[in-house]
N, C-alpha and C positions, 0 to 999 in steps of 0.2 A: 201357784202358776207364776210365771215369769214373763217380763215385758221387757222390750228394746227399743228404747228411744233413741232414732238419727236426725240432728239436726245440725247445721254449721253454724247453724247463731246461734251464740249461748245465751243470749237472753231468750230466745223462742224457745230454747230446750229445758231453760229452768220453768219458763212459764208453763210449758207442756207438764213436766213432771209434777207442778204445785197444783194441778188443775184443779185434780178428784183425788179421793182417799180411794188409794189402789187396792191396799186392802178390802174395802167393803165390797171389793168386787170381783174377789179372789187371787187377786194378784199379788204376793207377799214380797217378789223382788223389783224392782224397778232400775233396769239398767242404761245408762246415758251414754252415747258418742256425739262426738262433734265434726265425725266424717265417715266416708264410707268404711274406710279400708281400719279403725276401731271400731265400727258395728260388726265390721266383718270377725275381726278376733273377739268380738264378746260374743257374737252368735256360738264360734267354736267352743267356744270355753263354757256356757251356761246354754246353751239350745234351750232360748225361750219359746214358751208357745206365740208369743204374738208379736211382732213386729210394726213399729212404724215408724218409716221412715222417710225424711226430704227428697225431691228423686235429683234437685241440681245442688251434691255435694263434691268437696275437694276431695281426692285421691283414690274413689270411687265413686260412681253417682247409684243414685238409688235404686235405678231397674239393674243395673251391673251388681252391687250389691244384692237385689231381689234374684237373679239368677244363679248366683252361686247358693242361693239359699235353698234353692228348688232343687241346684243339685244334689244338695246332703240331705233334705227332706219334705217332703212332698205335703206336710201334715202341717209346717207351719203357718198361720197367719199371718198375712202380709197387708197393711194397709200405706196407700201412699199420699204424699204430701207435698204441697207445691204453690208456685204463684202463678204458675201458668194456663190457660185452658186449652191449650193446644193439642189438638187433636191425636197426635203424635206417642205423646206421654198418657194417652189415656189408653190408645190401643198397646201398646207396651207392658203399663201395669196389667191391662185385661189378659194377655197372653202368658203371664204369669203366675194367671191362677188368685190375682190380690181381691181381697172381699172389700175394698173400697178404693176410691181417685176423691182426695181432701182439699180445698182451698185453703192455706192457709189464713186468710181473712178472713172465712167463714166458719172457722176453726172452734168453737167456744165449748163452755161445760156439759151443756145437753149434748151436742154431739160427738163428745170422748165420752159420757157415761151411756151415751146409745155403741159407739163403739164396741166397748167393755161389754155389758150385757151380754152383745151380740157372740161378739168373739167367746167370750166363759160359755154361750151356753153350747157354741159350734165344738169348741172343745172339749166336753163331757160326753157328747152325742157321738163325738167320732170313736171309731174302732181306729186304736194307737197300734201300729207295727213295724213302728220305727224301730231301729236295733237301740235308743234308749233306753224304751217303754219295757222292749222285752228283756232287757238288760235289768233291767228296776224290777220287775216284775218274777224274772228266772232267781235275783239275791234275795230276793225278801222270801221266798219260796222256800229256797235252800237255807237260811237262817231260820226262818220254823220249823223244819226239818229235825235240824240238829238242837233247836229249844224242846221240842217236845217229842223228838224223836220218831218221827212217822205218827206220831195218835193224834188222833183230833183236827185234822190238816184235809179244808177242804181246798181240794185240786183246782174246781169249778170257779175258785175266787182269783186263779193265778191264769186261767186258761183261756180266757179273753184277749189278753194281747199275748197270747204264746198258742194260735189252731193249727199251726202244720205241724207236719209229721218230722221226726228229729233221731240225730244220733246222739248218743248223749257218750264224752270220753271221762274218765279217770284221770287226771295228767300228776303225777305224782314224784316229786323230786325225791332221786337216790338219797339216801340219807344215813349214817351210822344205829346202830340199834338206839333208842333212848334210855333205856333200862342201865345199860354203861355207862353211858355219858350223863346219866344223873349222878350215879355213882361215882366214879372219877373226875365228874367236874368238867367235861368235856366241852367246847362250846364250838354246835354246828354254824357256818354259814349257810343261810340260809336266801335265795333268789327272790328278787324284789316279786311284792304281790303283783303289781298292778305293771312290771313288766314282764311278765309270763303271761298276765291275759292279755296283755298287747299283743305277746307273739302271735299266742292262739288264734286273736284277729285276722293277721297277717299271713300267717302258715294254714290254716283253712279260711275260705275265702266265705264260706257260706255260715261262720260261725254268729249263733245270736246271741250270747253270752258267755261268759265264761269268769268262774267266781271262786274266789277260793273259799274253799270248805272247812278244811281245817288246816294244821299248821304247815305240814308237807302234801298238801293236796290242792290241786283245781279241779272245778268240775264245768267242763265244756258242752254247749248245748249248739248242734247242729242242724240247720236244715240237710234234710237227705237229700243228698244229689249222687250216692251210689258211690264206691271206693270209699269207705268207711276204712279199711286195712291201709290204704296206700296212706290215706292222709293222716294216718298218726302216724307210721314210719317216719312222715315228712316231716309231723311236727315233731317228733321225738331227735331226730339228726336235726332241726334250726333251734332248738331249746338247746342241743348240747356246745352248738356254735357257736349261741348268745351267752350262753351263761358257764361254760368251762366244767361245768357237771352233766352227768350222767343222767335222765328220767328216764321212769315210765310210764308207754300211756295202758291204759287197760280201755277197752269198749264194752260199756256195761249193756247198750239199747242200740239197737238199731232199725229203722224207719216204722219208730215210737211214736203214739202219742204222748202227750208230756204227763198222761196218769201212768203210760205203760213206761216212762223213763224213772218217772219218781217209785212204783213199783220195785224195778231191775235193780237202783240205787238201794232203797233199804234193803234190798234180798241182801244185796254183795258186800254191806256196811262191813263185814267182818274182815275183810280184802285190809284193812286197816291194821289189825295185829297180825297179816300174815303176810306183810311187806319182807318179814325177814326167812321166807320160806320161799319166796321167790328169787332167782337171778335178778340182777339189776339191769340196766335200760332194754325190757322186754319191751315187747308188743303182747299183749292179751286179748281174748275175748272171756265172758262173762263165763261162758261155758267151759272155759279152760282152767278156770282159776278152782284148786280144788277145794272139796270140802271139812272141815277139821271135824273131830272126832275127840271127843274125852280119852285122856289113858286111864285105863281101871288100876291101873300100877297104884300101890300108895304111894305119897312122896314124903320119906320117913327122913327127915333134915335133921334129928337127931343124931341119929345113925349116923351122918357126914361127920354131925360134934363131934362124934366119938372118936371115931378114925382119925381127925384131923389131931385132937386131944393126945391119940395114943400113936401118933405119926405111924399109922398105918395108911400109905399112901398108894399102896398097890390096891388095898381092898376097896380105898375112896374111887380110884382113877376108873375102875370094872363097874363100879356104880355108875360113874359119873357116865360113862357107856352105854349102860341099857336106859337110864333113864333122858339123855337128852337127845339118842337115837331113835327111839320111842315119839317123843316128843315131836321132833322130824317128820317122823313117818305118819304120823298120823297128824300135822299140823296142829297142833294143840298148842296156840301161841300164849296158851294162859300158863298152862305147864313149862312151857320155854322159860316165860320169863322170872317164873319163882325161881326155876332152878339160876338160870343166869344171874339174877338179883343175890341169892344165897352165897355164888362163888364170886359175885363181884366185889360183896359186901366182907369176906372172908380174906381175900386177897387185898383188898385195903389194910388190915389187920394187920396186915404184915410190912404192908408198902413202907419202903426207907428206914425201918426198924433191926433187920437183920445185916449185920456190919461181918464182913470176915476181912482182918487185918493183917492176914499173911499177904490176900491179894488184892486189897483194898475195895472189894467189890460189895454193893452196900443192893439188896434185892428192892429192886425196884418192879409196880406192876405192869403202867405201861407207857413206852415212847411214844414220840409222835409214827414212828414209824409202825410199832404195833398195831397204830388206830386205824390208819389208811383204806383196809379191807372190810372194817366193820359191817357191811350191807349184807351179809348171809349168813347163815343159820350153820352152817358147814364150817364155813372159816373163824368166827365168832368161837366156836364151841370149842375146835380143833386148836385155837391159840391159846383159850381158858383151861385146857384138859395139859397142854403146855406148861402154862404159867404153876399150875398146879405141882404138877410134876419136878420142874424145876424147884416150886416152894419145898417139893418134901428134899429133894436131895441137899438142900441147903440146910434144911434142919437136919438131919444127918451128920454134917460137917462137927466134931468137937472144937473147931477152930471159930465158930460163928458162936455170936455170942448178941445179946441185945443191952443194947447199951441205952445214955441220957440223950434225950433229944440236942440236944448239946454235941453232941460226938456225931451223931448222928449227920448229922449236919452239915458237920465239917467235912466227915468222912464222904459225905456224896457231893461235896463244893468241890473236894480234891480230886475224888476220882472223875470229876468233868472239867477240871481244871488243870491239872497234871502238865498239861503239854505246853500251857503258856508259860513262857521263860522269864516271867516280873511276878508270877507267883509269890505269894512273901505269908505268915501268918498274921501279918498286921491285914491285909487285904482280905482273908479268909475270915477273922474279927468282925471284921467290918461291916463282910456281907453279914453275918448273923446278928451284930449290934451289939457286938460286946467288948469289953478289952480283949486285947492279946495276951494280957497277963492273966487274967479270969477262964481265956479259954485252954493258955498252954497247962493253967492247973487244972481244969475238970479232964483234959486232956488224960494228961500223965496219970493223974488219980484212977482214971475207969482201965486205961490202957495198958500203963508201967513203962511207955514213953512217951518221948514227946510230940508234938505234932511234925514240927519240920522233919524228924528223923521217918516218920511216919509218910509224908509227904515223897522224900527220897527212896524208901522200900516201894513205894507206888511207882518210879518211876524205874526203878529198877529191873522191877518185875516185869513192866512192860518192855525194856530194852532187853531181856532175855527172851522174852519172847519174840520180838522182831529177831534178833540173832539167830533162835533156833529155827529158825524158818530160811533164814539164806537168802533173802532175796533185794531188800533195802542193803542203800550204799549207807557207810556209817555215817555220813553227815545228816543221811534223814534220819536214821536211826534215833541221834544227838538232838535234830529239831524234835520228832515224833515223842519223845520224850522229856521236853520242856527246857534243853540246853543251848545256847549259841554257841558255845567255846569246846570243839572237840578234844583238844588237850585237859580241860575242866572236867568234861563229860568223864574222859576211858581215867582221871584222877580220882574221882566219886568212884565208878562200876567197881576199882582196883579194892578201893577200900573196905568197900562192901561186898563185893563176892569176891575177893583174895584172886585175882586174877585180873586180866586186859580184857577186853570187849574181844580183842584178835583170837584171844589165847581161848576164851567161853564160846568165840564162834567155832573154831577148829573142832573141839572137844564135844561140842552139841548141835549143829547145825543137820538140818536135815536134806540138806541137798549137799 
């Protein structure tokens, strides 16, 4: 338990706190101000059970402090203290509800350990329903919960300061699959814990906790006052305003008691691995959320080796078809995510390894721009069956070859760096940590040129392509391909494709 000492003399307030051993009398904090308007911010910040306070203090006095007390909660202890016996201050504190009027001159040890007593034992007696109590009450609930998993969890021990009847919400932040994002290295932002159950405070007005459960989850605990649907919409659109992301809420219980809340909870625990079967910032109810089903399919990941082994990429992609369709259709988020893990894991394999030096195009798995849609089971699978596809037709290519991490390297620094016009090989070096004489020989050695020449065929090939499109003026053309000096530029294209930039655009331009 917790106490609040207000007193403006600091010697009465150290005298007060050295009185008694607060501990022996359950009191393990002991908090001090030296006026009203610091009682008042440590009342906010620790909501002690007991208070006692001087009632003529600076910046607040003590019945002004006692009724803002009364306004945030009805439960605490208020004892006051004074040099005055004036009539006045005694009906004051009484209308406050305060279980004592103190002289301070008659102030001694007997009467702060008759205090104490009194107060510890009014406080174990009392039935707590402050949004604290049930706040403390609804987290320690929900962390047994998820320690023992629904077994062994008596309800009856949490249900004293939590008897009305409740809606209980899901509140769960949009999120990329994690299964990818383990894999590629992904790192979600993720919405402060303790300002989402702020919101939830704020956006339902009748909310008596709200806790996060797990990593992308809250679990909000309602008194029922009816429009359970309206009021996640509402908190779903003020979560999206605060926080620049997307949730959902799901409504697992409605006008529950909290065995029939914590019930509805374990039923729908599975709602968890079937976030990615859902659209994202829904509204649900409990009864909506469907049920998953095993696929009796085998899932032969051999068979993938093979194909992948024997760049049969047509028979992999008709696999890859029935099996994460399947999967889909019948929510089988266990099955989802073998298979996703298997091609996430396979696609690494290849990431920045496959170098084709005609077009300096080096296969990469995924941009940032890839990741952006990750939250569905459709678009996830639909980019994966992609990425695949693309993998086969690049082994295909006799022009793609797999080279030294080394090359590798450079080859993907160049082709993201192409277009800056201080591009140099000592800078390309540099990023990898090596000489420029060390990298233009592993260079030339794996290639049979050398890098700058290599560096120019990249930029080349890109200025052919803007050409044959018709649409850029040649000076973007010249920037877009890493040049300042358009006479420099159409000098270099001359050299290398035996013609002017004018004479390549005539000749192939598609408009």
């Amino acid at each position: 338990m917790k106490v609040l000492l207000a007193e403006d003399n600091p010697l009465l307030l150290e005298h007060f706190a050295n009185m008694v051993d607060w501990k022996q009398y359950g009191f393990d904090v002991v908090l001090k101000a030296e006026d009203g308007k610091r009682a008042w911010q440590k009342f906010e910040a620790y909501h002690p059970e007991l208070v006692i306070a001087d009632i003529q203090m600076p910046r607040m006095t003590g019945i002004e402090l006692g009724e803002r007390i009364r306004e945030k909660s009805a439960e605490t202890i208020l004892y006051f203290l004074t040099s005055y016996e004036e009539f006045s201050y005694v009906k004051s504190a009484l209308e406050l509800g305060s279980c004592g009027y103190l002289l301070k001159h008659e102030m001694n040890r007997v009467q702060m350990i008759r205090i104490l007593e009194e107060a510890g034992r009014e406080i174990k007696k009392r039935k707590r329903y402050s949004r604290y109590d049930a706040e403390a009450a609804f987290t320690e609930l929900v962390w047994e919960l998820e320690r023992k998993n629904g077994e062994e969890i008596h309800i009856e021990e949490y249900s004293a300061g939590l008897p009305d009847v409740y809606d209980l919400f899901w509140v769960e932040q949009d999120h990329r699959y994690p299964v990818v994002c383990d894999v590629f290295g992904i790192q979600e932002s993720r919405a402060d814990e303790k300002a989402v159950a702020g919101l939830c405070y704020q956006a339902v007005p009748q909310t008596v906790a709200a806790v996060q459960a797990g990593d992308w989850f809250w679990l909000c605990l309602v008194k029922t006052q009816g429009g359970a649907t309206e009021q996640a919409y509402d908190l779903k659109l003020r979560l999206r305003e605060k926080f620049g992301s997307t949730f959902s809420v799901l409504i697992l219980a409605e006008q529950e008691e909290l065995s029939g809340c914590v019930n509805r909870y374990l039923r729908t625990k599975e709602v968890r691995r079937q976030g990615i079967f859902r659209v994202c910032s829904c509204v649900l109810h409990a009864e909506d959320i469907g049920r998953s089903r095993k696929v009796a399919l085998p899932l032969d990941l051999e068979k993938a080796d093979r194909w992948i082994r024997d760049r049969e990429f047509e028979k992999l992609c008709r696999w890859m078809d029935q099996n994460f369709l399947k999967a889909v259709e019948a929510r089988d988020g266990e099955r989802f995510e073998a298979l996703t893990r298997y091609f996430s894991v396979r696609l690494m394999e290849y990431h920045e390894k496959l170098v084709n030096l005609q077009t300096g195009v080096i296969f990469t798995v995924c941009e940032s721009e890839d990741t952006a849609n990750w939250y569905e089971a459709s678009v996830l699978y639909h980019w994966m069956k992609h990425k695949v596809m693309e993998l086969g037709k690049i082994l295909e290519n006799p022009s793609v070859f797999q080279y030294s991490d080394i090359v590798n390297r450079a080859v993907l620094y160049v082709s993201r760096n192409y277009t800056n016009s201080d591009l140099s090989v000592e800078e390309i070096a540099s990023h990898l940590k090596i000489s420029a004489n060390h990298l233009n020989t592993v260079f030339r050695k794996e290639t049979g040129e050398t890098l700058w020449k290599f560096v120019v065929r990249v930029r080349m090939e890109r200025a052919k392509e803007l050409l044959n499109l018709g649409r850029d003026e040649m000076t973007d053309i010249c920037r877009k391909t890493g040049y300042k000096n358009i006479s420099y530029f159409s000098k270099v294209f001359r050299e290398t494709c035996g013609m002017t930039p004018m004479e390549y655009r005539r000749e192939h331009s598609e408009i």
